[in-house]
Every structure is written in C-alpha cells, then in structure tokens.
C-alpha positions as CSV (number, residue, x, y, z in Angstrom):
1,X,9.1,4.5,-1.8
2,X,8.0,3.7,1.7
3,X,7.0,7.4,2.6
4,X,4.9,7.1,-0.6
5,X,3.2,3.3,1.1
6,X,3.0,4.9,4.6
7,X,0.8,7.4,3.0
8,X,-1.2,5.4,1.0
9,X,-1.9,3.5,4.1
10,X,-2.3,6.6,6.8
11,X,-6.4,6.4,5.8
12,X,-8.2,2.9,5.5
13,X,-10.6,2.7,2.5
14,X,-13.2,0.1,2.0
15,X,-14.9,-0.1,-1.1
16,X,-18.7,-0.3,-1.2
17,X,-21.4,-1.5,-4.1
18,X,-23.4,1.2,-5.4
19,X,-25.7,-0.2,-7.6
20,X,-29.0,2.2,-8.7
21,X,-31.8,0.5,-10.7
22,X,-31.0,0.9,-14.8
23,X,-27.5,1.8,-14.0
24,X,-24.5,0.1,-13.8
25,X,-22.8,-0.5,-11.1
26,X,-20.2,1.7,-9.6
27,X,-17.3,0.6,-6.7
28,X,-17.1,3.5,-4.4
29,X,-14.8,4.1,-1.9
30,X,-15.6,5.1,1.6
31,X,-13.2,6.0,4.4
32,X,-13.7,7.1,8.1
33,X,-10.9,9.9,8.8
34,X,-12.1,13.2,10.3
35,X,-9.0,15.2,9.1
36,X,-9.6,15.8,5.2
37,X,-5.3,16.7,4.7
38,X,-5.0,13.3,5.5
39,X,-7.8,11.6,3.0
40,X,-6.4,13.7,0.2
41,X,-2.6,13.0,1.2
42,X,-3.9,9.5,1.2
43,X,-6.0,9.1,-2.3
44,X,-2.9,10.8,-4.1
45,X,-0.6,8.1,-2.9
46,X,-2.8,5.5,-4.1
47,X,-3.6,6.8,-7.3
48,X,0.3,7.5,-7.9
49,X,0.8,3.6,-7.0
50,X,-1.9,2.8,-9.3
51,X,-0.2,4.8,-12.2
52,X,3.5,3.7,-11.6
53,X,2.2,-0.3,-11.8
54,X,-0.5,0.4,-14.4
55,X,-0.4,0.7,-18.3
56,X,0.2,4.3,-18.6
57,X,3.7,4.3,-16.9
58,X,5.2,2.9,-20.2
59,X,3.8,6.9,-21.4
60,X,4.9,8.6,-19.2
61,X,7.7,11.4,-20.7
62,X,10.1,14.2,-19.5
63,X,9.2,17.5,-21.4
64,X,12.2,18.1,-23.7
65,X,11.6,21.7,-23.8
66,X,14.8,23.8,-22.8
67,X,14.4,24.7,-18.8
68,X,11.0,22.4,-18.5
69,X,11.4,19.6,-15.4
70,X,7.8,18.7,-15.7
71,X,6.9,15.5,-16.9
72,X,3.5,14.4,-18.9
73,X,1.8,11.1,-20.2
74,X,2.4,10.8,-24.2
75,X,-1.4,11.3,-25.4
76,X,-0.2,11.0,-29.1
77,X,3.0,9.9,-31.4
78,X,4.6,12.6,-31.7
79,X,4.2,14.7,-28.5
80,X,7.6,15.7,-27.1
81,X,6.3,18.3,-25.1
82,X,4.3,18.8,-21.4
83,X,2.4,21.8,-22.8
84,X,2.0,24.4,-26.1
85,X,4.3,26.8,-24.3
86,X,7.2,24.2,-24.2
87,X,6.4,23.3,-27.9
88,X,7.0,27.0,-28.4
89,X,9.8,27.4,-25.9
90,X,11.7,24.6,-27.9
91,X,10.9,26.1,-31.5
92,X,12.0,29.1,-30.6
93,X,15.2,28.2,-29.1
94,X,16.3,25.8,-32.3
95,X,15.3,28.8,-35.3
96,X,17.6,30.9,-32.8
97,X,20.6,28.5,-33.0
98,X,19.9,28.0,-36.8
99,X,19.7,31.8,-37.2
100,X,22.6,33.4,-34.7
101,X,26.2,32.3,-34.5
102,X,27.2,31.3,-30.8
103,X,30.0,33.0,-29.7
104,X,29.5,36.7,-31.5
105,X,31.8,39.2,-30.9
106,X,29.5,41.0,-28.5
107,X,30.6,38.3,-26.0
108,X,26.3,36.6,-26.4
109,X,26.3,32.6,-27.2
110,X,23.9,30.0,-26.7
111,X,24.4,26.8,-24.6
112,X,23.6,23.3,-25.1
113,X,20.0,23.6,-24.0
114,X,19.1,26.8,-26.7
115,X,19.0,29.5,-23.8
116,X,21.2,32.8,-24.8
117,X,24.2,33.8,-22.4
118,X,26.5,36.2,-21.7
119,X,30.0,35.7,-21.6
C-alpha cells in the first residue's frame, strides 16, 4: 500500500478550470514532470486509489474460469467471467466432467478445476 501512495505522489497534479463558451465545464489536470514513465506511473496509481475507495470496488470479481487469475468489474448480473473466452473455457471444462469419467483406465482424469491430467 505505500509503494502504491509513493507513486501516486512521485508527480504533483494541480487541477485547472477549463471552461469554453456553451460548454460545460471540464476539471483538467495539469502536471509539470519532464519524464512521461513517471506521469503515467503516477496517474495509474491515482486512478487505482480512486477505484479501490470508489463505488465500483463492491464489482469488482475474480474470473472463475478454470486457469484465469485476471479479475474484472461485474457489468451485469450474471457475469462470472473476465472475457468470452473464459465463458467458453468454463463450459467446456464442465460438459467434459459431465461427459468423461475421471479416472479411466487409460490412466487420464480431470482435477478439481476441469483441466484433463495424466496420471
């Protein structure tokens, strides 16, 4: 956690009115480092603190797809899934253990996370 604050605070930002006629207006952010690593590093930190204290944390999900560590922010009720490949990954892995006995004679099983082994 402090790594993540040290980098949020590596680059100063200060925030500056922008507002054009028959527009709204618009907060933007400027900062003065030279070295653009450093402005990225910087933005990501802060826009990872925003996320963790904001609304959307209570979303956010670990894919349950067999072999996935990526997490994702739920967009919908019934997502379980990061992507339509895990979806896939997942369906394919459960008709497999409903369709094949673990354990065959050849010496092939499944384990508990639907991938086939060798034994």
């Amino acid at each position: 956690m402090s790594r993540l604050n040290d980098t949020a605070a590596r680059v100063p930002v200060v925030p500056r009115l922008h507002w054009p006629a028959d527009e709204p207006p618009v907060a933007r952010h400027r900062t003065f480092e030279a070295d653009p690593g450093d402005v990225l590093l910087a933005a990501l930190a802060r826009a990872t603190i925003d996320f963790l204290t904001g609304p959307e944390r209570e979303r956010l999900r670990a894919c349950t797809a067999p072999r996935c560590v990526r997490y994702f922010v739920k967009s919908h009720g019934r997502q379980e899934w990061c992507r339509i490949s895990c979806g896939n990954r997942a369906r394919a892995a459960r008709h497999y253990r409903r369709h094949h006995t673990p354990g065959r004679a050849d010496g092939e099983g499944i384990d508990r996370t639907g991938d086939v082994t060798a034994t």
